[in-house]
C-alpha positions, 0 to 999 in steps of 0.5 A, a space after each residue: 651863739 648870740 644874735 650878734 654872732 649869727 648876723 655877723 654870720 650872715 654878713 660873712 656868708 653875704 659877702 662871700 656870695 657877692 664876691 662870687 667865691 664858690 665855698 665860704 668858711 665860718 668859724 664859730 665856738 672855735 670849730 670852722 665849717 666850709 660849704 658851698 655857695 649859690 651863684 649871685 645875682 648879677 642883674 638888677 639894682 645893687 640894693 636888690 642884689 645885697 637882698 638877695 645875697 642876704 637872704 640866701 645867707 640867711 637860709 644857709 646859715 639857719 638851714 645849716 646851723 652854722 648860727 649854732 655851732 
């Protein structure tokens, strides 16, 4: 798995959690895999609720290698 791949990774995940949806979905290599999200931040500024929405995707793709599947 590229950078590439695993930001795009990132975003997906960071989107999902600012969409409020409860599990999100990654495909890579041709495998998909499901896991549940954190609940989003919902006060604050929008640029401090993307950062936080970013940085629990991170943490969840990394700690969960989604980034090399």
């Amino acid at each position: 798995m590229t950078l590439e791949e695993e930001n795009d990774n990132v975003q997906a995940v960071a989107n999902a959690i600012q969409r409020h949806d409860k599990y999100c979905s990654v495909k890579s290599k041709g495998r998909e895999r499901s896991f549940p999200l954190p609940s989003p931040q919902v006060a604050g500024t929008m640029t401090q609720q993307r950062a936080y929405a970013m940085d629990k995707a991170a943490d969840i793709v990394r700690t969960s290698k989604i980034g090399g599947l």
